[in-house]
C-alpha positions in Angstrom: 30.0 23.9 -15.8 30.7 26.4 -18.6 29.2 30.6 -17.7 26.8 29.2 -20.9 25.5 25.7 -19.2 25.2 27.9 -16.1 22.8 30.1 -17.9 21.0 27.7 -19.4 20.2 25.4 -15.9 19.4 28.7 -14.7 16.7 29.5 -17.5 15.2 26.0 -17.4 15.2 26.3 -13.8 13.3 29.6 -13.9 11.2 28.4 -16.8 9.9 25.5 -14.8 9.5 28.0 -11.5 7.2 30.1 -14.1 4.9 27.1 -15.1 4.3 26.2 -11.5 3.3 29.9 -11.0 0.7 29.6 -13.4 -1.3 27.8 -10.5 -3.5 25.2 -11.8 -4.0 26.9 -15.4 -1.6 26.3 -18.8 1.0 29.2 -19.3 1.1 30.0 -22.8 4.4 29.8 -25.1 4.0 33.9 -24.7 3.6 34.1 -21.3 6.6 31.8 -20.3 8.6 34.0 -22.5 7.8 37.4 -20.7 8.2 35.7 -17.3 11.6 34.7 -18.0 12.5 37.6 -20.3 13.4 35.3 -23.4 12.7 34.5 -26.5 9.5 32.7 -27.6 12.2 30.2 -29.6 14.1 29.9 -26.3 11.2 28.7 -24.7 10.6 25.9 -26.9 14.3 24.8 -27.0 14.3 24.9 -22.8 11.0 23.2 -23.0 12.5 19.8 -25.0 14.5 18.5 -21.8 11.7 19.4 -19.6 9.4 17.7 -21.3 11.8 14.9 -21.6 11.9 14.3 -18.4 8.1 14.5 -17.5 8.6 18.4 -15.8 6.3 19.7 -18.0 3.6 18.7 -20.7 2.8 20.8 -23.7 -0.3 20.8 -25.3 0.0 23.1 -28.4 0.9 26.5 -27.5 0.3 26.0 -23.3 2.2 24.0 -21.2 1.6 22.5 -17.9 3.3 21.3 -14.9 3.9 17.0 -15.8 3.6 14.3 -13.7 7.8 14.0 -13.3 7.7 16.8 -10.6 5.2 14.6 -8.7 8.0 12.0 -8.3 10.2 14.9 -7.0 8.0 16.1 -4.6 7.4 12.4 -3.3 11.1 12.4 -2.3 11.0 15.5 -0.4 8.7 14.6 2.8 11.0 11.7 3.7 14.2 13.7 3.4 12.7 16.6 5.3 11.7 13.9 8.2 15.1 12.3 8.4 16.8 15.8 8.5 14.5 17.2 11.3 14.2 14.2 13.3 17.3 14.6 15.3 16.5 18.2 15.9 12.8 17.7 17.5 14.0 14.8 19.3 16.2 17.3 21.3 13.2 19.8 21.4 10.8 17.4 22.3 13.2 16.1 25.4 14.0 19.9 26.7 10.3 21.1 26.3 8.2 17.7 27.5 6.4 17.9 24.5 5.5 16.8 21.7 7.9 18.2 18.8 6.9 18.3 15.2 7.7 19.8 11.4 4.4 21.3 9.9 5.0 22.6 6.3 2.5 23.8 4.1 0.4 23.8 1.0 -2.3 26.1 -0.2 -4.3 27.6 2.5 -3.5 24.4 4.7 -0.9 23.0 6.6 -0.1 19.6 8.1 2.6 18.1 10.3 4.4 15.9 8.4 7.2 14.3 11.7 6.0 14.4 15.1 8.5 13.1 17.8 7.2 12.7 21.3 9.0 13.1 24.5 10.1 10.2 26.2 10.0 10.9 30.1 6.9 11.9 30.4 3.4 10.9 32.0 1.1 12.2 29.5 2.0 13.6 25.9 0.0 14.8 23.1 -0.1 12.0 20.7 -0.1 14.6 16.9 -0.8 12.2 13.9 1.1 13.2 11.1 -1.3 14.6 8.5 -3.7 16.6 10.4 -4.6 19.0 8.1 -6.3 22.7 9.7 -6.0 26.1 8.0 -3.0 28.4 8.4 -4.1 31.2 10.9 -5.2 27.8 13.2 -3.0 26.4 15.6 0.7 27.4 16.8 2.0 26.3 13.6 -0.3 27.7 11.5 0.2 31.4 13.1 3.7 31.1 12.8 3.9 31.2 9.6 1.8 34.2 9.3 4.5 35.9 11.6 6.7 38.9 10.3 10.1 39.1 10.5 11.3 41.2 13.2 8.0 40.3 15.3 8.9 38.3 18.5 10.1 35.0 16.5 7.1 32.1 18.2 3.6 31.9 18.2 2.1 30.9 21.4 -2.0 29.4 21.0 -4.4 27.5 23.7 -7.0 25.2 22.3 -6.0 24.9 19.3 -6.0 23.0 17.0 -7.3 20.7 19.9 -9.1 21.6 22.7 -7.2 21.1 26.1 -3.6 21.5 24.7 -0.9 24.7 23.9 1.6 25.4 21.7 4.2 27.1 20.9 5.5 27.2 17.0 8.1 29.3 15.0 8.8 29.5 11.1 11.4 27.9 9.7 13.2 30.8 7.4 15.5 31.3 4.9 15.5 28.0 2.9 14.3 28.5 -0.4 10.2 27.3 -1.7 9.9 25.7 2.0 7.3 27.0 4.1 7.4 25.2 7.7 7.4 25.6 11.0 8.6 23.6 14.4 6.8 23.5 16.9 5.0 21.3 20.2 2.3 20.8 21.4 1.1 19.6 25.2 -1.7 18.5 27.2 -2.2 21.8 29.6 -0.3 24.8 29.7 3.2 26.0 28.6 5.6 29.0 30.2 6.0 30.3 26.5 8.6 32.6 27.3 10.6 29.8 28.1 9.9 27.3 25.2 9.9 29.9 22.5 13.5 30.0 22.4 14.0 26.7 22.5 11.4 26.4 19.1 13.2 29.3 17.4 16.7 27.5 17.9 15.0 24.3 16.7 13.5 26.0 13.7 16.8 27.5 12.9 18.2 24.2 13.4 16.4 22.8 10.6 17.0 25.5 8.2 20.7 24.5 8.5 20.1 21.4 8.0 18.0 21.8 4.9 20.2 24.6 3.7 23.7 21.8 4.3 25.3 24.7 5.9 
């Protein structure tokens, strides 16, 4: 690709980030342009292959996200289960527990691949698409975590009474926010399995990255 085509997929690319960070409302012709630091006419000529493709819709002067990046997103929850399954298989055997990939979206997040160990009595059966509020749960206080904090969240009774957790965030791969974790009936020595859910997380992020 030519330093020119470069530019350009990298415009279009930002372009479409900067209609998505209009959140819910239309981003005016204007408003695109300042984001990006480009020309109104810019705009419009990045905007054609967009809305070619169904990435955006313009109505008048405002544009909005189209129903095109819908089908993209549909593709991404399958990919990220067949990339993380082999990796919470693993956890889910070292830990006796049940291992899953949250991510989320909004103010909520969900599981969205739950493997469960295979050798033991009792697990905690998670059903993929639980839905409870970040803040809530092992997975849900992990990705409130700061980097350089201890790397896990550890929770009892939530989001279920009766069971623990132990979560961690999955960093450093790009508009993803995740977390790998388990979950068991009773307690868990968290200073042992919070390792083994940071490695897990990091795991993933490999994975996801291709590294």
């Amino acid at each position: 690709m030519s330093a020119e085509g470069s530019l350009t997929l990298d415009r279009g690319l930002a372009l479409l980030q900067a209609v998505a960070d209009a959140d819910g409302d239309a981003a005016t012709i204007s408003e695109l342009a300042t984001a990006i630091g480009a020309s109104r006419a810019a705009v419009y000529r990045l905007l054609v292959p967009l809305s070619a493709r169904g990435l955006v819709w313009r109505d008048g002067s405002k544009v909005r996200l189209g129903i095109g990046v819908l089908r993209l997103a549909g593709q991404v929850v399958p990919q990220l289960r067949e990339a993380a399954r082999p990796v919470l298989r693993e956890l889910a055997e070292k830990a006796g527990a049940t291992a899953y990939l949250s991510i989320a979206e909004g103010d909520l997040v969900e599981p969205v691949v739950t493997v469960e160990p295979s050798w033991t009595d009792f697990h905690v059966s998670y059903r993929v698409g639980a839905r409870h509020p970040i803040g809530v749960g092992a997975a849900g206080k992990a990705l409130t975590l700061r980097r350089g904090s201890r790397g896990w969240a550890a929770v009892t009774g939530e989001p279920q009474r009766g069971t623990s957790g132990v979560a961690a965030p999955v960093r450093g791969v790009p508009g993803l926010r995740a977390a790998v974790g388990v979950i068991a009936l009773g307690p868990l020595n968290a200073d042992a399995v919070g390792p083994q859910v940071v490695a897990a997380a990091a795991a993933v992020a490999e994975v996801l990255r291709g590294d």
